[in-house]
ZANULUM-55192 format. One line per field, with one value per residue (C-alpha): residue number from 0; residue in three letters; y negated, z negated, x. Coordinates in nm, 3 decimals, always signed. Each point is the difference from the previous one (the first is absolute). Layout:
k: NUM,...
r: ALA,...
y: Y,...
z: Z,...
x: X,...
//
This chain:
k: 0,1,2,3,4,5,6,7,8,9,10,11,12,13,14,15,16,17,18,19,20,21,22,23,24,25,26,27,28,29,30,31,32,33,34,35,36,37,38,39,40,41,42,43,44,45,46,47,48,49,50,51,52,53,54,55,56,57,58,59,60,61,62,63,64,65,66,67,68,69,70,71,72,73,74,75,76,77,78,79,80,81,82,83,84,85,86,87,88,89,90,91,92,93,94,95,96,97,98,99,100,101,102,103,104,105,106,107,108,109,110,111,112,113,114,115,116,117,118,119,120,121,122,123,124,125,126,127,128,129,130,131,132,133,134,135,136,137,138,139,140,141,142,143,144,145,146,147,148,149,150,151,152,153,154,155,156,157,158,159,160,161,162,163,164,165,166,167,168,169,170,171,172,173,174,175,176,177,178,179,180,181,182,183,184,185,186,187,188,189,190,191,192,193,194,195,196,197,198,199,200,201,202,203,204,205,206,207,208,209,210,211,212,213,214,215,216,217,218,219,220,221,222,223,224,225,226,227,228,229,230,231,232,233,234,235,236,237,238,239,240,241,242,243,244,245,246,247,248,249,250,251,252,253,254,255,256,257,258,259,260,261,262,263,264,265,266,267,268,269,270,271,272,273,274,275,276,277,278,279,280,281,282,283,284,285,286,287,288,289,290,291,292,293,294,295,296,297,298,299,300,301,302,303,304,305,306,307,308,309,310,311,312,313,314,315,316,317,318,319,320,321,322,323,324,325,326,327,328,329,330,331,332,333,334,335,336,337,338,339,340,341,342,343,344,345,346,347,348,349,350,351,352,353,354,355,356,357,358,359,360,361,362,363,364,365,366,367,368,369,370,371,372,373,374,375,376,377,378,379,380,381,382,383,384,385,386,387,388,389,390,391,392,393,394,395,396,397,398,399,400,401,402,403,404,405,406,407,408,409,410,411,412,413,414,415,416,417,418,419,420,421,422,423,424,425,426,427,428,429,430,431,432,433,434,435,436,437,438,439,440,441,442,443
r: UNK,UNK,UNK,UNK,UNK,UNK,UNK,UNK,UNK,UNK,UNK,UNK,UNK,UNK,UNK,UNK,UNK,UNK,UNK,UNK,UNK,UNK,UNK,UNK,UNK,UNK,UNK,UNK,UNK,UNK,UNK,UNK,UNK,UNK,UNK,UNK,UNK,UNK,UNK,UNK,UNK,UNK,UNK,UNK,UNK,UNK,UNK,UNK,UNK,UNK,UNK,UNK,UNK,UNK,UNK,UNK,UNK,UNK,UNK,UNK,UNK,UNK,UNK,UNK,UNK,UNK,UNK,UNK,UNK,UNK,UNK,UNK,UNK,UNK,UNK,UNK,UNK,UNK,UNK,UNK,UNK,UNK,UNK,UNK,UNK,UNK,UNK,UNK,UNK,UNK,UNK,UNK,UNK,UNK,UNK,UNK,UNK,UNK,UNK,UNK,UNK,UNK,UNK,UNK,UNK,UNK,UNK,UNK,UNK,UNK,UNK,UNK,UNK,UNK,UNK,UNK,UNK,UNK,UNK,UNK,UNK,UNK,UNK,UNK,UNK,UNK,UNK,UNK,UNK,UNK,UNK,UNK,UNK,UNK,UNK,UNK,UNK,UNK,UNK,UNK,UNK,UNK,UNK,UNK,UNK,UNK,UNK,UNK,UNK,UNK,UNK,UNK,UNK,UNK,UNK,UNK,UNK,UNK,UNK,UNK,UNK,UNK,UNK,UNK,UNK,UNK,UNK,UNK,UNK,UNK,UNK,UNK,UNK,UNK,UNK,UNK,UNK,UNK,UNK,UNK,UNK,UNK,UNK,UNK,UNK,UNK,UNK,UNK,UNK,UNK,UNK,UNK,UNK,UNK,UNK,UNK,UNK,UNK,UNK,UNK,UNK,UNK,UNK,UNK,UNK,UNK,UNK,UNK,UNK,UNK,UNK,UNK,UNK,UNK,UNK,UNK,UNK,UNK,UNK,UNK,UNK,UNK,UNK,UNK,UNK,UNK,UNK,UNK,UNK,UNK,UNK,UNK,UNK,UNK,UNK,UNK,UNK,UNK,UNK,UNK,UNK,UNK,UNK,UNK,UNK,UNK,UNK,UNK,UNK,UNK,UNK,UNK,UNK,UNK,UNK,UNK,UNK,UNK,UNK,UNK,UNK,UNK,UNK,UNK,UNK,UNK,UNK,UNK,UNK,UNK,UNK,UNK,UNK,UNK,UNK,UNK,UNK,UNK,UNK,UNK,UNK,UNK,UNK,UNK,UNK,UNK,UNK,UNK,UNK,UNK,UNK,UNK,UNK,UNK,UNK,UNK,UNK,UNK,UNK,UNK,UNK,UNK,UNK,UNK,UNK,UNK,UNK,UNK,UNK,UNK,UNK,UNK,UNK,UNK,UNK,UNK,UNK,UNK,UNK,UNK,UNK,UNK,UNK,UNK,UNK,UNK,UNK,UNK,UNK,UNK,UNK,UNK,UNK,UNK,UNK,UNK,UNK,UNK,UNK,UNK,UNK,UNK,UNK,UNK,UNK,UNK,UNK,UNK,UNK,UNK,UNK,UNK,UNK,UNK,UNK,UNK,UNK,UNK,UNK,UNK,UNK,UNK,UNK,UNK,UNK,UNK,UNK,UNK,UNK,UNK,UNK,UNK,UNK,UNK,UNK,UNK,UNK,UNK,UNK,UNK,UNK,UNK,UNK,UNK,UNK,UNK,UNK,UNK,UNK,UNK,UNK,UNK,UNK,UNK,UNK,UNK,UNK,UNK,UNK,UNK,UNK,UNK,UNK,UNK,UNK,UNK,UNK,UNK,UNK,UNK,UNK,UNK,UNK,UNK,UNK,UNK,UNK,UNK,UNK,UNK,UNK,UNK,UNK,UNK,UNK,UNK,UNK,UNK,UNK,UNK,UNK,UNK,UNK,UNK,UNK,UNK,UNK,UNK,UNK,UNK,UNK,UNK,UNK,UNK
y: -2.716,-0.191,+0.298,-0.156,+0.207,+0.191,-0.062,+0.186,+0.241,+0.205,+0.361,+0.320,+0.246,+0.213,-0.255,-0.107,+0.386,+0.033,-0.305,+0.111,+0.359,-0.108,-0.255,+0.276,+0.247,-0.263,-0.087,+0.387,-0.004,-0.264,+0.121,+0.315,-0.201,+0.177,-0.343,-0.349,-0.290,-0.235,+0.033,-0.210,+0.244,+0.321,-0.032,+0.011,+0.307,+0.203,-0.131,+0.082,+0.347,+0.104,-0.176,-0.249,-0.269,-0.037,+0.010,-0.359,-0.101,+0.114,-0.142,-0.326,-0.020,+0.086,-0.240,-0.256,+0.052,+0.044,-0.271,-0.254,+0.203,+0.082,-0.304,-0.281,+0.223,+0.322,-0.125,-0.379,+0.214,+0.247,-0.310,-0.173,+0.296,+0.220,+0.285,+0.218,-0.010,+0.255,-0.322,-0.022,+0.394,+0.175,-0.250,-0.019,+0.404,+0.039,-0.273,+0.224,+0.384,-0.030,-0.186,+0.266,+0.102,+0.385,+0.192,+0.031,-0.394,-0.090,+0.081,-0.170,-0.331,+0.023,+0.024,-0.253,-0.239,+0.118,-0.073,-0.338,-0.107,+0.169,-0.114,-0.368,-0.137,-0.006,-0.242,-0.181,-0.020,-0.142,-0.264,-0.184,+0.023,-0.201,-0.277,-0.359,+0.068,+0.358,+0.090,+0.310,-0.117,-0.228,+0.267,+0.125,-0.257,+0.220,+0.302,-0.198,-0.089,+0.352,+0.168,-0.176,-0.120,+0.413,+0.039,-0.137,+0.244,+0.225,-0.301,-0.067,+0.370,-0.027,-0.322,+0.105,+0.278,+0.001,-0.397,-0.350,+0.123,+0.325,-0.205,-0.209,+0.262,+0.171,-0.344,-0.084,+0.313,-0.048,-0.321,+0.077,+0.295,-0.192,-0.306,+0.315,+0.175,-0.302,-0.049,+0.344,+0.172,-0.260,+0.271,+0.191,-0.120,-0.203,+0.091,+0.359,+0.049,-0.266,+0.260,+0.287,-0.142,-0.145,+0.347,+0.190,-0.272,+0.034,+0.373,+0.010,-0.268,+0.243,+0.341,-0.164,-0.083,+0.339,+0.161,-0.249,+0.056,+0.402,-0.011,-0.173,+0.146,+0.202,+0.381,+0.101,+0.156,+0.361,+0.122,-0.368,+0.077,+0.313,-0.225,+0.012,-0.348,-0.111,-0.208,+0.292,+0.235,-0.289,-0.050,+0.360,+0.016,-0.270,+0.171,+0.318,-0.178,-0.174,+0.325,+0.206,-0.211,-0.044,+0.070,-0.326,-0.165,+0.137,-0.114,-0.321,-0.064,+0.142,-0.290,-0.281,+0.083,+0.046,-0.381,-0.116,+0.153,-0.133,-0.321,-0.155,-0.027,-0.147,+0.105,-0.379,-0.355,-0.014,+0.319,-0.100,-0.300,+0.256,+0.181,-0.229,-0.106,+0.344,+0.045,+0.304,+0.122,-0.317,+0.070,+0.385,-0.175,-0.256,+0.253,+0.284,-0.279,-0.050,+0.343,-0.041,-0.240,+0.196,+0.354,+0.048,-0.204,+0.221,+0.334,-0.097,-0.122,+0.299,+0.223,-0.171,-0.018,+0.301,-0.281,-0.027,-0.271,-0.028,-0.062,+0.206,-0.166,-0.192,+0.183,+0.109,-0.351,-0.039,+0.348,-0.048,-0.326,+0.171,+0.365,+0.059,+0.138,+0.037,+0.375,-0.060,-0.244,+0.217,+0.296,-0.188,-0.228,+0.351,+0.132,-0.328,-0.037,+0.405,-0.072,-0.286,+0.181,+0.309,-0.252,-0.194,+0.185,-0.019,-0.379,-0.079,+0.216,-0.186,-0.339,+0.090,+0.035,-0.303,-0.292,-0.316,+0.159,+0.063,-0.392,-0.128,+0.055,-0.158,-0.323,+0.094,-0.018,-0.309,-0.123,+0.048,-0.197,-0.268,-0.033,+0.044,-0.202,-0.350,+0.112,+0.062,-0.286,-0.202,+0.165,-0.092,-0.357,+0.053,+0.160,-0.282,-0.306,+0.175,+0.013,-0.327,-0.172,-0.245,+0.102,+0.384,-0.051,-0.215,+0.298,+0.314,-0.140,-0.135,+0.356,+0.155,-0.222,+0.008,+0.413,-0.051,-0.260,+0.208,+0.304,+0.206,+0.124,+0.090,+0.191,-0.232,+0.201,+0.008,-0.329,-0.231,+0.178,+0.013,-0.368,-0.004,+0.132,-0.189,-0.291,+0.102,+0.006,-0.346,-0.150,+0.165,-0.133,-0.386,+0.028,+0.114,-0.306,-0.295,-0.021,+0.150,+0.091,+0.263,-0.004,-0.123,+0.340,+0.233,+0.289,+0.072
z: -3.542,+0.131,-0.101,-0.215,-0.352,-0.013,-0.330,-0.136,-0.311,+0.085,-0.023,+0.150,-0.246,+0.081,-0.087,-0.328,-0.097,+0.114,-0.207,-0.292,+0.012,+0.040,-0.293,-0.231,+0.081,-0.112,-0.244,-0.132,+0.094,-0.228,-0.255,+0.045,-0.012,+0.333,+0.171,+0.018,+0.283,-0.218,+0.014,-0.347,-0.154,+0.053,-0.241,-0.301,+0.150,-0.163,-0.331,+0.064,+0.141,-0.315,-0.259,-0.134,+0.148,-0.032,+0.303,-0.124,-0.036,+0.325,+0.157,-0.131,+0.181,+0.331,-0.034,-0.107,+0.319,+0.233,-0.057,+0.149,+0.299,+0.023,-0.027,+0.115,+0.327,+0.032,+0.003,+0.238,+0.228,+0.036,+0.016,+0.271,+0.226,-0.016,-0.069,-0.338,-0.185,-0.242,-0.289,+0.018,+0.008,-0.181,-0.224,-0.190,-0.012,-0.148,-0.323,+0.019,+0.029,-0.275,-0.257,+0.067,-0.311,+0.142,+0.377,+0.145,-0.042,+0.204,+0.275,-0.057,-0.094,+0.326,+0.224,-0.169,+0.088,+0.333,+0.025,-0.135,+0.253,+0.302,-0.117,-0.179,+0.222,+0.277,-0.187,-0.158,+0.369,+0.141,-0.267,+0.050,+0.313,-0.065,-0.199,+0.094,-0.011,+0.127,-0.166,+0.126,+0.350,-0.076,-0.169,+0.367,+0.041,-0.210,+0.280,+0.223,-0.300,-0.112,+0.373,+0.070,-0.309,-0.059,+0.262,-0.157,-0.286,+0.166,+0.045,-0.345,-0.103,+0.166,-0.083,-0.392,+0.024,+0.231,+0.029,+0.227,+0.316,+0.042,-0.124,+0.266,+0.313,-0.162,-0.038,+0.388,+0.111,-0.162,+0.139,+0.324,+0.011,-0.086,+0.245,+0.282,-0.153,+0.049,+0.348,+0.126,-0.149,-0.154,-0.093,-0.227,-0.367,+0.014,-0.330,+0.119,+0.178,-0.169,-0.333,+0.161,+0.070,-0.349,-0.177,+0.268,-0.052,-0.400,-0.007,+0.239,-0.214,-0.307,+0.122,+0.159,-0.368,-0.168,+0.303,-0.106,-0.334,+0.034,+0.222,-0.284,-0.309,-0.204,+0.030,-0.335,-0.256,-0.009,-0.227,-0.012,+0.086,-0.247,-0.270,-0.023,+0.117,-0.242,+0.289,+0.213,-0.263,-0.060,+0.435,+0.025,-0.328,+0.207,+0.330,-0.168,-0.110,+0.316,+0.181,-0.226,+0.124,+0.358,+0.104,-0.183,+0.188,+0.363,-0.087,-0.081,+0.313,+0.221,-0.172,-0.008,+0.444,+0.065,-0.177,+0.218,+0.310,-0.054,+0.042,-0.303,-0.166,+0.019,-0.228,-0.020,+0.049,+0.343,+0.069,-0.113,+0.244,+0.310,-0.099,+0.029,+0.384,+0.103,+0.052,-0.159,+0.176,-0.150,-0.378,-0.003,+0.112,-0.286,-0.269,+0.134,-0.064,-0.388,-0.018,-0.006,-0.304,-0.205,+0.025,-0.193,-0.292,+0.011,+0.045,-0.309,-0.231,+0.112,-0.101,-0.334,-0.090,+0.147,+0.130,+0.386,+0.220,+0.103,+0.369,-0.059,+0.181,+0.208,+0.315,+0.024,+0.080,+0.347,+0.082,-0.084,+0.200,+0.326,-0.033,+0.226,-0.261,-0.361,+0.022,+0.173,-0.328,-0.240,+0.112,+0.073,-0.329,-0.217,+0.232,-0.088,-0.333,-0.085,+0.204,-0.221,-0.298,+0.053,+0.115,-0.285,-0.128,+0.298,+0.006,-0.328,+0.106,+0.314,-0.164,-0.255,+0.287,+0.187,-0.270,+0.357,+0.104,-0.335,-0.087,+0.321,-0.087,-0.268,+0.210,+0.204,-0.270,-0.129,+0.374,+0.032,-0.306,+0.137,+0.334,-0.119,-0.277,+0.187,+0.307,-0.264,-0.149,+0.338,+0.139,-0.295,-0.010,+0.357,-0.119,-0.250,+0.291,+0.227,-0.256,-0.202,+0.169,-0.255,-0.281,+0.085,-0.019,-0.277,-0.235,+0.164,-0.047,-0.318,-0.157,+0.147,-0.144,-0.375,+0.052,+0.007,-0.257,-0.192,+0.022,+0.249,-0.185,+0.414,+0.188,+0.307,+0.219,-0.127,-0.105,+0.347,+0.081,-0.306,+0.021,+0.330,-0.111,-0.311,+0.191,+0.252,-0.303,-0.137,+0.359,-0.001,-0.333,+0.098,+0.325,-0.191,-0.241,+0.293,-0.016,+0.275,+0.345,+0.220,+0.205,+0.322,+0.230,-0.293,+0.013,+0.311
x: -4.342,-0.319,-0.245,-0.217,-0.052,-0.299,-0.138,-0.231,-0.136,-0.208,+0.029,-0.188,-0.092,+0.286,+0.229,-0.204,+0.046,+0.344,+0.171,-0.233,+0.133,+0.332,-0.052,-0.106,+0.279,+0.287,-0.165,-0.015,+0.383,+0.077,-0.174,+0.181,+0.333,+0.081,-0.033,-0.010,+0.027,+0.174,+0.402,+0.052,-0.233,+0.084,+0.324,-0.188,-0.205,+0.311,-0.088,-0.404,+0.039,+0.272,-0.271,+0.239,-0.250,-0.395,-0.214,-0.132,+0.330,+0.112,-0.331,+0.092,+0.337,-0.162,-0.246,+0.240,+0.173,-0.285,-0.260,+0.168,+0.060,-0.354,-0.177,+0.255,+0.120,-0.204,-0.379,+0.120,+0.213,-0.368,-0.189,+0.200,+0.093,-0.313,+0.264,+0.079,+0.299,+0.166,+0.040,-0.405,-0.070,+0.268,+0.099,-0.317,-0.003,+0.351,-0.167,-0.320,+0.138,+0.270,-0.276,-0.218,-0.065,-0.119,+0.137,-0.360,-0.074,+0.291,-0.118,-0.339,+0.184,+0.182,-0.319,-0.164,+0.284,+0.001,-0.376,+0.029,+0.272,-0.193,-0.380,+0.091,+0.308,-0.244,-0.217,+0.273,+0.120,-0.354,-0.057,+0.356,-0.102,-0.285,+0.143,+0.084,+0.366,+0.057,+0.356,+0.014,-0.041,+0.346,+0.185,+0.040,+0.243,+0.256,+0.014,+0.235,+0.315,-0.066,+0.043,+0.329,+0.187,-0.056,+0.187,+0.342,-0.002,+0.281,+0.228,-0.058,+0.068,+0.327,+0.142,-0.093,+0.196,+0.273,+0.035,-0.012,+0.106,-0.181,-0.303,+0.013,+0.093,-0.334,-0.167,+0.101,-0.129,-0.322,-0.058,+0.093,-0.168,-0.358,+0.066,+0.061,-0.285,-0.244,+0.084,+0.032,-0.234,-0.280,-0.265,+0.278,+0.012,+0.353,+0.113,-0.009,+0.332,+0.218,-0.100,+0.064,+0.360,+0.043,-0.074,+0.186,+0.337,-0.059,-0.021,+0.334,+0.179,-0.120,+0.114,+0.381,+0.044,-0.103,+0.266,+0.267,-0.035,-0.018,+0.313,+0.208,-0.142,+0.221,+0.003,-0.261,+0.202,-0.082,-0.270,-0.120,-0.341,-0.031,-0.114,-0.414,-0.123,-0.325,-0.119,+0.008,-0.245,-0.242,-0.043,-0.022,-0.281,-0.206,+0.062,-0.119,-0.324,-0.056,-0.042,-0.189,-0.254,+0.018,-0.353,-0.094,+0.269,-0.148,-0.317,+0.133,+0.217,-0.284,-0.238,+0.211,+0.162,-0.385,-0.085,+0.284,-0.077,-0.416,+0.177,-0.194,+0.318,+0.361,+0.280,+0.195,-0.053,+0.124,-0.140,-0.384,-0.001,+0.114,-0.267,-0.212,+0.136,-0.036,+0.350,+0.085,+0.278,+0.162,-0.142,+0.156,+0.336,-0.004,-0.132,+0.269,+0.268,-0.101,+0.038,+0.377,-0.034,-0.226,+0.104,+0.293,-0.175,-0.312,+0.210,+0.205,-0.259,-0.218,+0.321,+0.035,-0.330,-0.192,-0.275,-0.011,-0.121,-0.360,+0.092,+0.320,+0.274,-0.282,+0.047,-0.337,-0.071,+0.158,-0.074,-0.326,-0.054,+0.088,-0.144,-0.329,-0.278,-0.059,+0.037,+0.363,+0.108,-0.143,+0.230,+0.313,-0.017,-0.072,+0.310,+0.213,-0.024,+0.018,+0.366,+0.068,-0.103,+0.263,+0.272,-0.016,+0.309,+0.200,-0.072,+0.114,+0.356,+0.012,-0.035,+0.274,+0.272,-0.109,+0.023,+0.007,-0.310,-0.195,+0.139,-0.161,-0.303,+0.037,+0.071,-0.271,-0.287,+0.189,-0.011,-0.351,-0.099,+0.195,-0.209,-0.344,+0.055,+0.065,-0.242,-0.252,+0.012,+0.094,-0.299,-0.240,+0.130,-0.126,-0.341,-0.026,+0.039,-0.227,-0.268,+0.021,+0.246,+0.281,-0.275,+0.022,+0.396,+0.024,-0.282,+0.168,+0.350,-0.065,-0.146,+0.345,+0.221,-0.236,+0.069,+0.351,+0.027,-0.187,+0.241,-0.198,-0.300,-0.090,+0.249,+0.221,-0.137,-0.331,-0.069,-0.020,-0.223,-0.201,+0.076,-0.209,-0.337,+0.006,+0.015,-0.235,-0.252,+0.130,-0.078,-0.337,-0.069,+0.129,-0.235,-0.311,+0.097,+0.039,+0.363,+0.133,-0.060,+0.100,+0.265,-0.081,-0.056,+0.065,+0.259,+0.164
//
């Protein structure tokens, strides 16, 4: 874990070209209503693609529920890593495909967002670099909180759902697991095992209760399943859709495993930061975990509403992150998410019969939020000290609590670190004015 992060934003031209092509294609699919990144949007996709909603009114609602993403998490994380994220790319195209007002500007929108994150975060990146107080220098302070208190969010899954005690077996595990990790194996990302435990106990707790429960179900009263399920025609409408486009979706998953495997991008919080250590091995293991959280939410919402995800069930990230060459990604994310396409179906049946398993990743997302949120905000509390010391607390801290008191006009998630670079700027200001002085040494 001592690898220092390697910081940095600038691209080659291939990678310019690659995150603007890839920007312009989602945004395409969104305007298409064939796909979009954001989970709490694509429910009212149903609405858009039958015409009972506007494409302004639609594109309202996604922007709603994206800026704070973008601008309070996406652009710091960027900033402070040197790495992409999907909140600072494919948010912005979901808002900018589906207002669209015609198919053949979609596309162009999308570019031009990818050019302005490739061409201006550079220079955005240089001149914080420059100032007095250099924010984004301290906002490295939130990689360690996010690397470890990540690490608990299996124990959490499991004592959410199945209660105290297997909570804390899973809990003990993890903890031991890291504490053997550190002084075994010090080069190996410690959160990396006691995880891998943690999903593998959660899954097993999951799938014991889904066998219990078959073995003492009542026998199904004959003919039972001869009435037509509504549910059932409206998944297999959307799974109909879905794959009457596939060659979009190949396209897509070969874009989005080849921006992962370029190593310009990282598809989570904990994820961007590995990234940026070089430890990649350890990034595809985190990312291949959220999987398990994500998927039955994305397979059913994609069902419902005939809209996919823009990473798809986000396996292309860790598969990308460990492939050899571009050319190798682009084939084997086309291959992936054609699979996921055609088993969309399947899914959705599978899903049905195993209610502990869909439910735990429910607990899992839920578990997630949990973590990041405190080492977030313990990690910009951090990012505030290291830059202004009691003053950086007291501003950073202060424009957290005002967001809550104000009833969240900036995501949790988001707004920490939001609350970080607007302090950064108040610190800068104070300096220029004579009232306040640099922390002695700067950012670690």
């Amino acid at each position: 874990m001592g690898t220092a992060l390697a910081v940095g934003l600038d691209f080659s031209p291939a990678q310019k070209l690659l995150v603007v092509g890839v920007c312009a294609l989602t945004a395409g699919a969104a305007h298409m209503a064939l796909a979009v990144f954001n989970d709490g949007v694509r429910p009212f996709m149903l609405d858009f693609i039958h015409g009972r909603a506007t494409r302004n009114a639609t594109g309202a609602v996604s922007f709603g529920l994206s800026a704070g993403f973008v601008f309070g998490l996406g652009a710091p994380m960027a900033l402070s890593t040197g790495v992409l994220n999907p909140w600072l790319l494919f948010l912005p195209t979901d808002v900018l495909g589906i207002l669209a007002p015609r198919r053949w500007l979609a596309p162009l929108f999308g570019a031009a967002w990818g050019a302005v994150v490739v061409y201006g975060l550079g220079g955005a990146n240089e001149l914080a670099h420059g100032l007095p107080v250099d924010f984004l220098t301290a906002m490295r302070q939130m990689s360690t909180p996010i690397l470890f208190l990540f690490a608990l969010f299996p124990a959490l899954a499991v004592t959410k759902q199945f209660g105290r005690l297997r909570g804390a077996l899973t809990g003990a595990v993890t903890l031991g697991l890291v504490v053997l990790t550190m002084r075994v194996w010090p080069g190996v990302f410690a959160g990396a095992p006691a995880m891998a435990a943690g999903v593998l106990m959660l899954i097993g707790f999951a799938v014991a209760a889904d066998v219990r429960a078959a073995r003492t179900a009542a026998p199904t009263t004959a003919g039972a399943g001869d009435a037509e399920d509504p549910m059932a025609s409206l998944f297999s409408a959307g799974a109909a859709r879905l794959r009457r486009h596939l060659p979009l979706f190949m396209a897509l998953g070969a874009g989005v495993c080849v921006l992962a495997q370029m190593k310009v991008f990282g598809g989570g919080e904990a994820t961007s930061f590995l990234i940026a250590k070089g430890q990649y091995a350890e990034a595809a293991q985190v990312d291949f975990y959220r999987v398990f959280g994500f998927l039955p939410l994305i397979a059913t919402t994609a069902l419902a509403s005939g809209a996919y995800g823009i990473a798809g069930f986000t396996l292309v990230y860790p598969i990308g992150y460990l492939l050899p060459n571009p050319f190798a990604a682009a084939a084997v994310g086309a291959l992936v998410f054609a699979l996921e396409v055609l088993a969309l179906s399947s899914i959705g049946r599978a899903l049905g019969r195993l209610p502990s398993v869909r439910d735990c990743s429910e607990h899992l997302r839920a578990a997630i939020g949990d973590a990041l949120g405190l080492a977030i905000l313990f990690g910009s509390l951090m990012a505030a000290n290291a830059m202004g010391g009691g003053l950086g607390i007291l501003i950073c801290g202060g424009l957290y609590l005002l967001n809550e008191a104000m009833g969240r006009p900036v995501v949790r998630m988001a707004a920490a670190p939001a609350a970080v670079l607007v302090g950064g700027v108040a610190l800068n200001g104070l300096y220029w004015l004579g009232l306040f002085t640099p922390v002695a040494g700067g950012p670690a």
